[in-house]
C-alpha positions, 0 to 999 in steps of 0.5 A: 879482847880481840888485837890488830894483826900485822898482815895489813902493814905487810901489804903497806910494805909490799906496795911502798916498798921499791918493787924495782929494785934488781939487786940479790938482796932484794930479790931475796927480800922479796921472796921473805916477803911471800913466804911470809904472807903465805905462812911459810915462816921457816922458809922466809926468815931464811930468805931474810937471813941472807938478804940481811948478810948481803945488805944489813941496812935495810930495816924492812929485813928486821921488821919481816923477819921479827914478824915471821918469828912472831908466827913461830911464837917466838916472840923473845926473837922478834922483839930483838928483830923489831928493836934492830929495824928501829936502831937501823932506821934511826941510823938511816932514815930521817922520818921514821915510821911506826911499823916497828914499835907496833910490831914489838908493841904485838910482841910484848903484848903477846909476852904479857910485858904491857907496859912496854907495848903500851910504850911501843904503840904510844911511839907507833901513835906519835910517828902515825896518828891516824893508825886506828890500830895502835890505839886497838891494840894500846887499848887491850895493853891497859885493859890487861892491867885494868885501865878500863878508861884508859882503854876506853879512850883509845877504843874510842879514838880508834872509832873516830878514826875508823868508824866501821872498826868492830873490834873496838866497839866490842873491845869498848863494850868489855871495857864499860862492861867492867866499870859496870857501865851496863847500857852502855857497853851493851850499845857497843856490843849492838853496834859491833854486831850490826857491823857483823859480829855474831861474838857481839850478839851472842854477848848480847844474849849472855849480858843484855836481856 
């Protein structure tokens, strides 16, 4: 079972996020910001940790440092970071966004804690329900603690958000696989190799001749 990673809502906080902003605290945001997405994880949760002293409201801080804490596989670390980007948002912004219950729902998962991701991208869901990804991920929680159906309708829900999204076609094809729905998991697997999956085909050889 394959997960969304965070790197596209990186690129989301990157264009939404107020470029103009001049202050030393953004700049270092900023910085944290590339460093980040270049995999400079030690050298950006130091520029985080000092925009974070200068200027401790800013939830974004919280959200990239627990993601570069993350690819440290410090998870236990990013966890906290996630859960004070959500304590700080709450405090300062009146329509909260997802992107930090996604982010510690990645972490719990990572931690093997799948009923409290599972809780996290339902959270991410209910702020953001057009995000394809928090129902992939849902998806992987239940199938670790064999909702098989459970993880079928969320892979399914990301489809229909998402209709090119290949690792929920071949994630649902698992999913079937294993309540025996044979034929059917096999046209998951056939749809996510159209889609450009060479995993897919080679499942296909092993389970579907």
């Amino acid at each position: 079972m394959k997960m969304k990673s965070l790197f596209p809502l990186l690129i989301y906080i990157l264009i939404f996020t107020d470029s103009n902003s001049q202050t030393p605290a953004a700049d270092l945001f900023w910085k944290g910001s590339e460093n980040l997405s270049k995999g400079n994880y030690k050298q950006a949760i130091s520029n985080l940790n000092q925009a974070i002293e200068l200027n401790p409201s800013n939830y974004l801080s919280y959200l990239l440092r627990g993601n570069a804490k993350e690819g440290l596989k410090d998870f236990r670390g990013a966890i906290t970071d996630y859960t004070k980007a959500i304590d700080v948002q709450s405090e300062r912004h009146p329509k909260p966004s997802a992107l930090p219950y996604y982010s510690r729902g990645n972490a719990k998962n990572a931690l093997k804690d799948y009923v409290g991701a599972i809780s996290d991208y339902s959270k991410a869901i209910e702020f953001d329900p057009q995000d394809y990804m928090a129902y992939v991920n849902r998806g992987v929680a239940k199938e670790s603690i064999k909702d098989f159906k459970g993880a079928i309708a969320d892979y399914t829900k990301s489809i229909e958000l998402n209709p090119k999204d290949i690792i929920a076609y071949k994630n649902r094809g698992l999913a079937k696989w294993n309540l025996g729905l044979k034929n059917d998991a096999c046209l998951d697997f056939s749809k996510a190799g159209e889609l450009g999956d060479d995993e897919a085909y080679e499942i296909i050889k092993e389970r579907c001749q």
